[in-house]
C-alpha positions, 0 to 999 in steps of 0.5 A, spaced: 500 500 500 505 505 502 509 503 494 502 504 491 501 510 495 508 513 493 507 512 486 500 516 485 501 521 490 506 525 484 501 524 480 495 527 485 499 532 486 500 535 478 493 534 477 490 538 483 496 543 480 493 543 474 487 544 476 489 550 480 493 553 474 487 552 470 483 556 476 488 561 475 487 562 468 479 564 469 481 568 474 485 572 468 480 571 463 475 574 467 480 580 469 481 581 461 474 581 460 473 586 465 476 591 462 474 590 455 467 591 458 471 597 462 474 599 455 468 598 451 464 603 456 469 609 457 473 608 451 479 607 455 483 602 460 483 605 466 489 608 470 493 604 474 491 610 480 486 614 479 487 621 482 481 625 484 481 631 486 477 634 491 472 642 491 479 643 496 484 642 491 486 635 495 486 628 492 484 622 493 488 615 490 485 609 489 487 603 483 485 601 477 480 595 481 476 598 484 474 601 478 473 594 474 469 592 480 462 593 477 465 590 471 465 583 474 461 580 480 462 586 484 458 591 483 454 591 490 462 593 493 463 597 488 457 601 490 460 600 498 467 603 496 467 611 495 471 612 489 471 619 491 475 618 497 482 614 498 482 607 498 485 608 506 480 612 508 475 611 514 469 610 510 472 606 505 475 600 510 469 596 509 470 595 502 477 594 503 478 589 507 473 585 503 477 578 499 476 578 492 477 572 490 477 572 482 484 577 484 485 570 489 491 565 485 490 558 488 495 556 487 499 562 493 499 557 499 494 560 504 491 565 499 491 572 499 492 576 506 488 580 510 494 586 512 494 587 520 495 595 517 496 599 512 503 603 512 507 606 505 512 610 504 515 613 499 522 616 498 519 623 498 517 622 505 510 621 503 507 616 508 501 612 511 500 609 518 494 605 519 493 600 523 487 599 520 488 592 515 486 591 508 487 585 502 492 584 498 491 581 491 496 575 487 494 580 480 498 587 478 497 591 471 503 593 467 506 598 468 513 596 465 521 596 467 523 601 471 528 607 468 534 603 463 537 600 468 535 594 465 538 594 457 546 594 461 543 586 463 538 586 456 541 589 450 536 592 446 531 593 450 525 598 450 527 605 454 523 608 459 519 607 465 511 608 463 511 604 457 506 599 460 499 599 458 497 602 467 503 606 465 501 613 467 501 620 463 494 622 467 490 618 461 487 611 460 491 607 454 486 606 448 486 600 444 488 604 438 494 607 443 497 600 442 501 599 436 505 593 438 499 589 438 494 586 443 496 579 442 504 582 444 502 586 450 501 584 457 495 587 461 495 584 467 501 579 470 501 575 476 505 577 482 503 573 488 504 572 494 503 578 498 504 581 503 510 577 504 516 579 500 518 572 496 525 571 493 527 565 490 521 561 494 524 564 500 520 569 504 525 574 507 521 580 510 515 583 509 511 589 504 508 592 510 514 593 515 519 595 510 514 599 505 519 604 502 524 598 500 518 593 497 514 597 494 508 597 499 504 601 495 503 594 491 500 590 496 493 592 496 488 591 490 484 597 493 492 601 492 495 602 486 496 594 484 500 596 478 507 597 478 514 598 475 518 592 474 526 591 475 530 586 474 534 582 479 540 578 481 540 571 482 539 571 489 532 575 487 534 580 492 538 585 489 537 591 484 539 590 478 539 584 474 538 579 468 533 575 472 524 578 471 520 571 472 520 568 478 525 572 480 521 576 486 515 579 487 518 585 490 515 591 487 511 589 482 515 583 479 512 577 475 512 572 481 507 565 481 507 558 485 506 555 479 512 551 477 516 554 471 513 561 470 507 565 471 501 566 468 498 573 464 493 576 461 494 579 455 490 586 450 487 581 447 483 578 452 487 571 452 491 568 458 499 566 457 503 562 461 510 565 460 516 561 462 521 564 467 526 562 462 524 565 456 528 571 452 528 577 457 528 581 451 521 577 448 518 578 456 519 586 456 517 587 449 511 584 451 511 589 458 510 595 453 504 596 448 508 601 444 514 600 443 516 597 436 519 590 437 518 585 433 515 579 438 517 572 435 514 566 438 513 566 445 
């Protein structure tokens, strides 16, 4: 019994993983969906963070979620949630710390968290201190490599910090703004895991207690939820390197618990299974949506 045990259980396992993988993929397909519904009735895809501003001259901050939330199956929390305030306000705390579970990887062991608070900080001393918690989500939009660090370690390479469809410049990107193609450019990627900090299937710290060195802003799906990639060394540690899939998901990094790569959902609407062994620079002219480069197979 124990020899006919050892021989099945490998294979119960890659079929439960398969099974998750799959789950994994509706999940992005749905996300596709939904902003193409978003696009069909706004004419753009939404900003990575939406800035508002107030009769006083302030703004409020939120992400691109929560404006998809009436998109999916979620349009009684998108009704709860305030898009006229900051996702960290008061009288937002109920919708933020709702699960979302089609924003959920199966596959991230113990699923999406619930933060015990909320803390960000930014190089410029911008901060937030709360101890009130919100949930994380294992999916981020594209908003593409950070600066040109990257083409010392990618010759070639497309330039620029914004060239991800989330990319900013204060306007949604439009299908017609997408001149490298739907099928070539990546929306949304998996980037699982949070809050904790994982490198190399190791976890070595946390989003929440070191919020200016691992991109806290990146934690919540009510935050920005999109954001600039970097390339790292082979510990998946440290800035800067050969190493995008799999590597890390700090920042915004492409970072799955699937074996072999992530998952991504593309303009088109369809779902990719990327190799985190594939040619860095097919993966990051498929991170820009304008960038020029002819995309091979992939």
């Amino acid at each position: 019994i124990a020899i006919l045990i050892a021989l099945l259980l490998p294979a119960v396992q890659q079929a439960r993983e398969a099974a998750r993988r799959t789950q994994c993929k509706n999940n992005l397909k749905q996300i596709g969906l939904a902003l193409h519904n978003y696009v069909g009735t706004h004419r753009t895809f939404p900003l990575e963070t939406y800035y508002g501003q107030r009769a006083d001259g302030s703004y409020h901050y939120s992400s691109w979620i929560p404006q998809i939330l009436s998109y999916f199956d979620q349009a009684a929390l998108g009704n709860l949630y305030d898009h006229d305030s900051s996702f960290w306000d008061l009288n937002n705390q109920d919708a933020i710390e709702k699960k979302l579970t089609l924003f959920e990887c199966p596959s991230t062991p113990g699923g999406t968290q619930m933060t015990p608070e909320l803390r960000m900080r930014l190089s410029s001393g911008w901060s937030i201190d709360s101890d009130r918690g919100a949930f994380t989500s294992d999916y981020a939009g594209q908003r593409g490599i950070h600066s040109n660090s990257h083409q010392v370690y990618v010759p070639g390479a497309a330039s620029g910090t914004n060239l991800g469809i989330f990319g900013g410049g204060g306007t949604g990107k439009r299908f017609r703004d997408i001149l490298d193609g739907t099928s070539n450019t990546i929306v949304v990627h998996e980037s699982a895991g949070r809050s904790q900090w994982i490198a190399k299937d190791r976890t070595t710290g946390t989003f929440v207690t070191n919020p200016p060195e691992f991109g806290g802003w990146f934690d919540y799906w009510a935050g920005p939820c999109a954001g600039w990639m970097y390339g790292f060394e082979d510990d998946g540690v440290t800035r800067y390197g050969p190493n995008f899939i799999n590597s890390t998901n700090k920042w915004a990094n492409p970072l799955s618990f699937h074996t072999g790569g992530v998952q991504v959902a593309l303009a088109d609407g369809s779902v990719r299974f990327l190799s985190e062994n594939m040619s860095n620079l097919t993966f990051i002219a498929l991170c820009t949506y304008a960038g020029g480069e002819v995309v091979g197979e992939f």
